[in-house]
C-alpha positions as CSV (number, residue, x, y, z in Angstrom):
1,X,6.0,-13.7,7.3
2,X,3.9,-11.2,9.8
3,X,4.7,-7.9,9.0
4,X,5.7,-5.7,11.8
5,X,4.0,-3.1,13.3
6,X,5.7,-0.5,14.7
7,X,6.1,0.7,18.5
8,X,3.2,3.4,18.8
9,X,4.3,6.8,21.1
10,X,2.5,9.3,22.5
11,X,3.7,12.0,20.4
12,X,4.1,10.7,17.4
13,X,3.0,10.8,13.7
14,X,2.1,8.1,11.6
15,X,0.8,7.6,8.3
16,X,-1.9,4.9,8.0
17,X,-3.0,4.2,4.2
18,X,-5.1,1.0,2.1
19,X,-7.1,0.3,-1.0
20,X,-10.3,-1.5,-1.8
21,X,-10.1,-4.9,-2.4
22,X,-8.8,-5.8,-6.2
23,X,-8.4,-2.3,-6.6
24,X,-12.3,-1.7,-6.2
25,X,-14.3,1.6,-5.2
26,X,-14.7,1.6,-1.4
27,X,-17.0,4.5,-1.7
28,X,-20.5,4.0,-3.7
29,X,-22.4,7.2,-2.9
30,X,-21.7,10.7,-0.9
31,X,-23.2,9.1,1.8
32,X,-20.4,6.6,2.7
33,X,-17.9,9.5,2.6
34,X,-20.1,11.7,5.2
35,X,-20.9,8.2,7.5
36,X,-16.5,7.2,7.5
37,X,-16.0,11.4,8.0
38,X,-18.9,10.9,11.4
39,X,-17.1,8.0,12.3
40,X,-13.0,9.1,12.0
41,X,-14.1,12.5,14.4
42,X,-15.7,9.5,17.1
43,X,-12.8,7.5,17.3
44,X,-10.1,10.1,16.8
45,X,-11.9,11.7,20.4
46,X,-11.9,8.7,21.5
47,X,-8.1,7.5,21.0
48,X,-7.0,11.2,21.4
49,X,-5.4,11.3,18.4
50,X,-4.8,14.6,15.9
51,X,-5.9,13.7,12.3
52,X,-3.4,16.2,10.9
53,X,-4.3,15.4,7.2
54,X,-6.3,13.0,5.2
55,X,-7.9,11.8,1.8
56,X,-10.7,9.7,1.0
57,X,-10.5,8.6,-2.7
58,X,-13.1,6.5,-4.4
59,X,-10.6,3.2,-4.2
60,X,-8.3,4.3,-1.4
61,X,-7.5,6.6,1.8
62,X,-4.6,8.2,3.7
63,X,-4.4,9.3,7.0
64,X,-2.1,11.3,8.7
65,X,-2.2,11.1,12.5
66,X,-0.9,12.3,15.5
67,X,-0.9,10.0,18.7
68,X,-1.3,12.3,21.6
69,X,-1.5,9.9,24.6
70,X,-1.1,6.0,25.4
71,X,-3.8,4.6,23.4
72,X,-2.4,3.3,20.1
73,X,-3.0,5.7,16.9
74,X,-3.3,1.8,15.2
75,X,-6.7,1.1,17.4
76,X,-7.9,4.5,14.8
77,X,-7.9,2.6,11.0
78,X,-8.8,-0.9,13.0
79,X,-12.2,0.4,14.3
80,X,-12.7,2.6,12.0
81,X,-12.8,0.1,8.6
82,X,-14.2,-2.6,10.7
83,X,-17.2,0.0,11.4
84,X,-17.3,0.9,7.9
85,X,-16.9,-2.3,6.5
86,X,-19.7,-3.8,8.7
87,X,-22.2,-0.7,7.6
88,X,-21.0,-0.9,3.8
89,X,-21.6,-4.6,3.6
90,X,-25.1,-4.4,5.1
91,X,-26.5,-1.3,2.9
92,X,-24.9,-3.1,-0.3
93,X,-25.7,-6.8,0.7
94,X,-21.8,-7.1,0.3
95,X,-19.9,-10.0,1.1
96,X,-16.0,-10.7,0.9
97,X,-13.1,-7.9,1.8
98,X,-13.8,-4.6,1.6
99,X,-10.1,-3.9,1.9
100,X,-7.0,-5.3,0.0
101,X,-5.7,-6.1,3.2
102,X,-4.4,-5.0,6.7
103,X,-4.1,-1.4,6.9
104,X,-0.4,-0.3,6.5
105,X,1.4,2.1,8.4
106,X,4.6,3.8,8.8
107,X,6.0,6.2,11.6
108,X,7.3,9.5,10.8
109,X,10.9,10.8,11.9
110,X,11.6,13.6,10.6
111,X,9.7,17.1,9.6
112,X,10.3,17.1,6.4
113,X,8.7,13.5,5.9
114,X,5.8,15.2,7.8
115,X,5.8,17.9,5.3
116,X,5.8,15.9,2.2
117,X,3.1,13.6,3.3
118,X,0.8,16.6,3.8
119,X,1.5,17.9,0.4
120,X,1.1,14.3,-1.2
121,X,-2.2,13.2,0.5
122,X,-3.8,17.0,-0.4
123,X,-2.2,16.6,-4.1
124,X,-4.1,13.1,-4.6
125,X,-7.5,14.3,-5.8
126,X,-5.0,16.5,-8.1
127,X,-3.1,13.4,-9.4
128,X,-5.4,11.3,-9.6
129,X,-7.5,13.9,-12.4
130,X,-10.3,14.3,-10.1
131,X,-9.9,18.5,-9.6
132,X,-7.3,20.9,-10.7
133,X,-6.7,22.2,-7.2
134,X,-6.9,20.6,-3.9
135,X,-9.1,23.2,-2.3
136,X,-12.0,21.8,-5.0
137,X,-11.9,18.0,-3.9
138,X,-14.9,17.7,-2.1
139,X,-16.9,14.6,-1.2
140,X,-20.6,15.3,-2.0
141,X,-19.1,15.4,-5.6
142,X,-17.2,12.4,-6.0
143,X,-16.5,11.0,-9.5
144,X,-19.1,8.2,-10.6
């Protein structure tokens, strides 16, 4: 059964999220942080979207968006991943899914669903035992 995407609004937050493929590291070297960081500014311009909060972990990502105007926030993860994907598999000589599968996303209704998320996604370098405090997670250190 096709899962359902939902009705995107001007105004609107959502929270897109995926892993790498069987659970695998989507992110080999700094430099593939820095190139998807280059590449979410672009086409959050270009959809004129708010990224109000994010994480890029070594196997997965979060994103929490804003949808200011018309264009679908769901055009951001779709262009964004097939960029990525594309650049990843020629540097790597990759074949195969990058990704576990289509990116998931679910709308938020109330502020303090909006409030959690932001806590969550900043705690997950925390969680995950990759630094004590948020504030230290940086990419040009990830874990090995």
């Amino acid at each position: 059964m096709p899962k359902i995407r939902p009705a995107y609004l001007p105004e609107q937050y959502y929270h897109f999220y995926n892993r790498g493929a069987h659970r695998l590291s989507i992110f080999r070297e700094p430099a593939n942080y820095l190139f998807l960081l280059r590449k979410m500014k672009e086409y959050a311009a270009k959809f004129d979207l708010s990224l109000i909060a994010y994480v890029l972990m070594p196997n997965h990502y979060h994103f929490l968006i804003r949808q200011n105007g018309e264009q679908e926030a769901g055009l951001f993860p779709r262009y964004l991943f097939n960029s990525y994907s594309k650049a990843y598999n020629k540097r790597y000589e990759h074949s195969g899914t990058l990704l576990e599968d289509n990116y998931k996303v679910k709308p938020i209704q109330h502020t303090s669903h909006l409030l959690h998320l932001c806590r969550y996604i900043h705690g997950n370098p925390v969680k995950d035992g990759l630094v004590a405090d948020p504030a230290d997670w940086e990419y040009s250190n990830y874990p090995e």
